[in-house]
OpenMM code with the backbone's topology and positions (N, CA, C; nanometers):
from openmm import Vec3, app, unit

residues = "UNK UNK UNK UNK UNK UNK UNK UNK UNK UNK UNK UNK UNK UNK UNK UNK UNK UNK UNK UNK UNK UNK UNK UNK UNK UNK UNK UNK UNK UNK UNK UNK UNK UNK UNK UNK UNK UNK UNK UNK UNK UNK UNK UNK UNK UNK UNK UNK UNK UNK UNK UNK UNK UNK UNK UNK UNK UNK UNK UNK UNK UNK UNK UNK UNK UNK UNK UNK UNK UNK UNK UNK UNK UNK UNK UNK UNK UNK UNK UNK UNK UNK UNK UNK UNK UNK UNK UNK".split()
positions = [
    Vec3(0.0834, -0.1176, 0.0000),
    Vec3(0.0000, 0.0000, 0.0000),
    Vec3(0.0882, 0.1244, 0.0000),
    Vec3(0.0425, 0.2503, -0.0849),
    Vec3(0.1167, 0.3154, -0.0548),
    Vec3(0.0796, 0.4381, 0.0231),
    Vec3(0.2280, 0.4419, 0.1017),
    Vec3(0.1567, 0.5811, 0.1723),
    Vec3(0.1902, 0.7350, 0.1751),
    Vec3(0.0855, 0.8157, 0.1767),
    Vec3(0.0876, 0.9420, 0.1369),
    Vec3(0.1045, 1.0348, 0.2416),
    Vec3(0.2107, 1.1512, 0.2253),
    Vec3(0.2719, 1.2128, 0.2930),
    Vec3(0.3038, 1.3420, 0.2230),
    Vec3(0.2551, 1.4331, 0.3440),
    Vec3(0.3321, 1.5924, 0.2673),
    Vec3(0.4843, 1.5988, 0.2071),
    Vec3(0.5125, 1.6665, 0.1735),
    Vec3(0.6475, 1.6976, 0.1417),
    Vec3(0.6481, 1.7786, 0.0250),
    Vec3(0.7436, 1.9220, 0.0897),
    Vec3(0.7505, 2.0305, -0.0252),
    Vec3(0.8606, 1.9610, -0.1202),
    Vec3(0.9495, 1.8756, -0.0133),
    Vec3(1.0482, 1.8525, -0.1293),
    Vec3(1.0461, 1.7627, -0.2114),
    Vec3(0.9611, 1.6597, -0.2014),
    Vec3(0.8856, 1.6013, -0.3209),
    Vec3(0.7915, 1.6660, -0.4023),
    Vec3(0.7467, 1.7627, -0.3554),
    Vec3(0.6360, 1.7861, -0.4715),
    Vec3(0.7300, 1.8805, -0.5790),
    Vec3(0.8393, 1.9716, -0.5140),
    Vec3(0.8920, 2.0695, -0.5861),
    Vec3(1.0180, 1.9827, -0.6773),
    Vec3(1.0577, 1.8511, -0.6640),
    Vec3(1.1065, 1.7259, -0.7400),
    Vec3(1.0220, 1.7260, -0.8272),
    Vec3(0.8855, 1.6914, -0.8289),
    Vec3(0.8177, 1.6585, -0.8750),
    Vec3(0.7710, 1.7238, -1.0375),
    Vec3(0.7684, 1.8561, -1.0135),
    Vec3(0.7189, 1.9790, -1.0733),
    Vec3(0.8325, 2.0334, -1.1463),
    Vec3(0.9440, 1.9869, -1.1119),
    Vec3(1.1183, 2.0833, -1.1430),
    Vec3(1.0774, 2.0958, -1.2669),
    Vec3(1.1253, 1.9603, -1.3759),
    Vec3(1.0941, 1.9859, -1.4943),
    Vec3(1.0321, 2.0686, -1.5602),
    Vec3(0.8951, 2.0613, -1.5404),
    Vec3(0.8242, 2.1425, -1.5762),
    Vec3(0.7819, 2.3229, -1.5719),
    Vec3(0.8186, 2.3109, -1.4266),
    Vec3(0.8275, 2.4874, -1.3944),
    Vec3(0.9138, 2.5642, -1.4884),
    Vec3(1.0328, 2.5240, -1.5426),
    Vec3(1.1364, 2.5586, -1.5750),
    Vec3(1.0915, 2.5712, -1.7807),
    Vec3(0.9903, 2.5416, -1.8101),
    Vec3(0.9769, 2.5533, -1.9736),
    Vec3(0.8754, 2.6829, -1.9619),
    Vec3(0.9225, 2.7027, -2.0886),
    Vec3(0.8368, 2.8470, -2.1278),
    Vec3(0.8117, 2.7857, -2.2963),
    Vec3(0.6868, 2.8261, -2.2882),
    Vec3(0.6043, 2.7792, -2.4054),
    Vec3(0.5188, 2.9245, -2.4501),
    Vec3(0.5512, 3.0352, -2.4304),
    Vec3(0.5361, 3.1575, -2.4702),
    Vec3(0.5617, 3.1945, -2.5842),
    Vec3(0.6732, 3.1584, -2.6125),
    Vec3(0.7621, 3.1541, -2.8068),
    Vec3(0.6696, 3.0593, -2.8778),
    Vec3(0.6185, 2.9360, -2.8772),
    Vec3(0.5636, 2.8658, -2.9356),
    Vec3(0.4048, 2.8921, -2.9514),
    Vec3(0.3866, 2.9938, -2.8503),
    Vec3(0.2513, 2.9893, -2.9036),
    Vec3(0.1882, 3.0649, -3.0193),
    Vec3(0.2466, 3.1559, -3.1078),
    Vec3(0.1805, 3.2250, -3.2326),
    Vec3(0.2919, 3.1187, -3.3242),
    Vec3(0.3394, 2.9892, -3.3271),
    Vec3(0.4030, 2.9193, -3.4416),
    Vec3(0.3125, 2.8945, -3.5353),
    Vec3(0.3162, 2.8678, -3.6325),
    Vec3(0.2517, 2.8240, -3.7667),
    Vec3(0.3425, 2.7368, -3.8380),
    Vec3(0.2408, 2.6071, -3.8719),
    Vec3(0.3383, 2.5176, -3.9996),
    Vec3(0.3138, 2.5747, -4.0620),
    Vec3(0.4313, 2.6272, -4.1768),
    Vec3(0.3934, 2.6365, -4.3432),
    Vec3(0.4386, 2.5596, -4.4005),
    Vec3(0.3990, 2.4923, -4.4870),
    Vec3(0.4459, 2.4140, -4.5816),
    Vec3(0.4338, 2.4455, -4.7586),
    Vec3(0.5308, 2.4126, -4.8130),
    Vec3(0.5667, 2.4708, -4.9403),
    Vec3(0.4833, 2.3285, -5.0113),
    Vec3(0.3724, 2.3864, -5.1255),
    Vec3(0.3064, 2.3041, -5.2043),
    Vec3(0.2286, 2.4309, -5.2570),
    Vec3(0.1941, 2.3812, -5.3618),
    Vec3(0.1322, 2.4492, -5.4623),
    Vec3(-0.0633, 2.4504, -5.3599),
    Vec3(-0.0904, 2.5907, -5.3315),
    Vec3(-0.1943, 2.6266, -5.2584),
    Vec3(-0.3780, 2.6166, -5.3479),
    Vec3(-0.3462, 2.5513, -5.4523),
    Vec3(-0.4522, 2.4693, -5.5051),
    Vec3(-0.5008, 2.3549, -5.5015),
    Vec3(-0.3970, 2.2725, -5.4044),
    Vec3(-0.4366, 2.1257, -5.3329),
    Vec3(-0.4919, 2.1398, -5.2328),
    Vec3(-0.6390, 2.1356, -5.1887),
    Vec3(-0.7345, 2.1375, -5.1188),
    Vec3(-0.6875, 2.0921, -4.9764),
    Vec3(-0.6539, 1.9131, -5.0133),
    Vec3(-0.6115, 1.8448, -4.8896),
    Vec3(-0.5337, 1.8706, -4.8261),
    Vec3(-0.4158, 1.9853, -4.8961),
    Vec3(-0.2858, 1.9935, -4.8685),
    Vec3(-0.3297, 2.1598, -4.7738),
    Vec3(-0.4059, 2.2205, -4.8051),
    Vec3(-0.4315, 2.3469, -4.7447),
    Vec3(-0.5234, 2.2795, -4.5933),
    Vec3(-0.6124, 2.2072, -4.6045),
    Vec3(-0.6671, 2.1675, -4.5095),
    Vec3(-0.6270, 2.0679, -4.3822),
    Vec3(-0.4825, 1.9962, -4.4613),
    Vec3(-0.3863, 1.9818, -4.3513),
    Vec3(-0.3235, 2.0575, -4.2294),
    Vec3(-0.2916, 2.1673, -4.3254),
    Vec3(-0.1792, 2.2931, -4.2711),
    Vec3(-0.2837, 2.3268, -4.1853),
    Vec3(-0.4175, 2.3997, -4.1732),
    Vec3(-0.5053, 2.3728, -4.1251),
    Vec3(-0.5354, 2.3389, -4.0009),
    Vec3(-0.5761, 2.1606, -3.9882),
    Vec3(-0.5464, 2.1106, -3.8599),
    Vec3(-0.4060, 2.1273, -3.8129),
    Vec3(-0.3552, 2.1103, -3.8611),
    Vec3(-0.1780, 2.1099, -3.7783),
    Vec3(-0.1834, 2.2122, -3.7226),
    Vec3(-0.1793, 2.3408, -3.7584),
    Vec3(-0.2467, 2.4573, -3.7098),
    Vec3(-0.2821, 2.4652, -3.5591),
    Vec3(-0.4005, 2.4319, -3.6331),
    Vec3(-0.4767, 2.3849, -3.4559),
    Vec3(-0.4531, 2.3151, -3.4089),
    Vec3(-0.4139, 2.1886, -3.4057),
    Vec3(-0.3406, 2.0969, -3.3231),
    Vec3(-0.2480, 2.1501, -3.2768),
    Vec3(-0.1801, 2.2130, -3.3143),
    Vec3(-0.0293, 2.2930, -3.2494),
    Vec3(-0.0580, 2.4235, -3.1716),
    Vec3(-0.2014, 2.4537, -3.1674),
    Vec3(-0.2541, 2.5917, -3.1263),
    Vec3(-0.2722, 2.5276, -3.0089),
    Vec3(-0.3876, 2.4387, -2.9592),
    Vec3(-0.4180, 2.3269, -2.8965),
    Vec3(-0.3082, 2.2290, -2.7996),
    Vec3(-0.2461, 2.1973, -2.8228),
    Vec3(-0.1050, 2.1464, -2.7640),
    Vec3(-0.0883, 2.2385, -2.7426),
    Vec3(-0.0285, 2.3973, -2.7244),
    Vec3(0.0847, 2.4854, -2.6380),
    Vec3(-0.0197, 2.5641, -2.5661),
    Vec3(-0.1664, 2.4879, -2.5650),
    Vec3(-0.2936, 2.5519, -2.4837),
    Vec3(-0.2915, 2.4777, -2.3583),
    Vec3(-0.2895, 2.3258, -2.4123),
    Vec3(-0.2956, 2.2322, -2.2864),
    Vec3(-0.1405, 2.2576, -2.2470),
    Vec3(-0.0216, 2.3095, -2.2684),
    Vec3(0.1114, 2.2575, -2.1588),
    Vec3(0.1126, 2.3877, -2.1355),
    Vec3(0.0029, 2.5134, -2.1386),
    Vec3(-0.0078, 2.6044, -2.0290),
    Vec3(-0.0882, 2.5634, -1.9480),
    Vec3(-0.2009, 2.4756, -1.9308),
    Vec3(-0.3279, 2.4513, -1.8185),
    Vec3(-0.2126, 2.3663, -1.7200),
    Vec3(-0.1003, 2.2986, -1.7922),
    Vec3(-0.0847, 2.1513, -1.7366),
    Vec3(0.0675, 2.2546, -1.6209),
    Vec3(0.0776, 2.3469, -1.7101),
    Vec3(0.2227, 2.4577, -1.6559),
    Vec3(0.1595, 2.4977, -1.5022),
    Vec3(0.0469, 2.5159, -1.5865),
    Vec3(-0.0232, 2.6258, -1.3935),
    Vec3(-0.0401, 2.5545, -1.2686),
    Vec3(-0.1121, 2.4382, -1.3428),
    Vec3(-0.1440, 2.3087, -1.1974),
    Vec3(0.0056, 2.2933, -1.1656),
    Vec3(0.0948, 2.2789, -1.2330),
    Vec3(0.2112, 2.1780, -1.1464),
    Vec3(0.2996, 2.3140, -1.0659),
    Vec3(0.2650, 2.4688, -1.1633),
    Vec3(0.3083, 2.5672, -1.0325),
    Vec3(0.2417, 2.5379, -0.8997),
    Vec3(0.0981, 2.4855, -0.8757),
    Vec3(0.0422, 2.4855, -0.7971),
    Vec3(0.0761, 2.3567, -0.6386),
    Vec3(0.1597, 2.2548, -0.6973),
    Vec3(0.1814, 2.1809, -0.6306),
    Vec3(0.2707, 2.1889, -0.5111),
    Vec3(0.3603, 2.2704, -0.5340),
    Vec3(0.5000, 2.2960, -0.3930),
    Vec3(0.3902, 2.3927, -0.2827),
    Vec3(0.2828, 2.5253, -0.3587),
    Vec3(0.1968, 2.5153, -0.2538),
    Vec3(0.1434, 2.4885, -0.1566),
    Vec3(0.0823, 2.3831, -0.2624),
    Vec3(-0.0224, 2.2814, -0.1567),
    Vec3(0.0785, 2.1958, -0.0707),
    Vec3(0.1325, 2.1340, -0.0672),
    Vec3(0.2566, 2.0732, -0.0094),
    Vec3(0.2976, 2.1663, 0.1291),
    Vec3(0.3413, 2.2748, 0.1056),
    Vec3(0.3874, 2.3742, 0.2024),
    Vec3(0.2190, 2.3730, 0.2893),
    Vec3(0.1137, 2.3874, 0.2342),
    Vec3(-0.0193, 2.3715, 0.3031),
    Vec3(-0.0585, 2.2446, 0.4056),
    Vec3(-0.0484, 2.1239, 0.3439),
    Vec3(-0.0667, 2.0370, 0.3697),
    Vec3(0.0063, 1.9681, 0.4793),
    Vec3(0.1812, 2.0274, 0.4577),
    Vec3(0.2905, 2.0078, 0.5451),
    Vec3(0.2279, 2.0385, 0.6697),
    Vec3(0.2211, 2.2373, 0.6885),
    Vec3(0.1810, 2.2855, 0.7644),
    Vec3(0.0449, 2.2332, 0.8358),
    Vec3(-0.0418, 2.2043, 0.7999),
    Vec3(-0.1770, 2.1119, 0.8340),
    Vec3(-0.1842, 1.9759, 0.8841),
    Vec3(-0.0235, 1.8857, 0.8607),
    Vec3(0.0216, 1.8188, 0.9709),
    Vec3(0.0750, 1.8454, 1.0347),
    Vec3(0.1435, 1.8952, 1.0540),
    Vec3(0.2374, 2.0019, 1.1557),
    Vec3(0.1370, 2.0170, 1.3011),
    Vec3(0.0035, 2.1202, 1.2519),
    Vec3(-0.0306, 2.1498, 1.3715),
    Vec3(-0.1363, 2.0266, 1.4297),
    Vec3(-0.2064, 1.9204, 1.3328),
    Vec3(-0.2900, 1.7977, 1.3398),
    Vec3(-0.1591, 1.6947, 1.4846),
    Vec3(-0.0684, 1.6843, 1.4429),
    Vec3(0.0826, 1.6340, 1.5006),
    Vec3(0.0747, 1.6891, 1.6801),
    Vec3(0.0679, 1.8265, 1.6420),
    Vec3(0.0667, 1.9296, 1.7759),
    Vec3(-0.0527, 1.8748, 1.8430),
    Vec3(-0.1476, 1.8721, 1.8144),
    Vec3(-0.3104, 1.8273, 1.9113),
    Vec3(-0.2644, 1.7253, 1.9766),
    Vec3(-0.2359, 1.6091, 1.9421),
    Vec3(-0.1838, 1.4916, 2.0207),
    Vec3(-0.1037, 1.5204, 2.1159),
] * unit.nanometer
topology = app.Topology()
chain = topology.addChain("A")
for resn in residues:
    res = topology.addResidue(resn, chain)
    for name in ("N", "CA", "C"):
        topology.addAtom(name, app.Element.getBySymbol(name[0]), res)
């Protein structure tokens, strides 16, 4: 079983990676691709990719904010055993 325990310094392990990217530059990118702009399929590719790539640097900002949020809660939670610890 496993067991669960505060710790800032796991959660801020946890999160390192991630805190540390900036996905700010990537977000106005555009594929272009060189083809003659009378191929339908070929415009409607560029297209989704587009948005898929608009989409992706949308979600690894939602996913950026939660994991700022984790050394937080940790420091919260720490503290909230801390004084739970003290009553006894």
């Amino acid at each position: 079983m496993v067991q669960i325990a505060s710790s800032i310094e796991q959660a801020e392990s946890a999160v390192r990676e991630l805190v540390g990217v900036d996905i700010h530059q990537e977000r106005n990118e555009q594929f272009q691709a060189s083809y003659s702009s009378d191929i339908s399929a070929m415009t409607n590719a560029q297209t989704i990719c587009n948005s898929i790539f608009s989409g992706t640097t949308d979600l690894c900002q939602v996913v950026l904010t939660q994991a700022n949020k984790f050394p937080e809660l940790a420091r919260l939670v720490e503290q909230r055993d801390r004084e739970d610890a003290n009553k006894w």
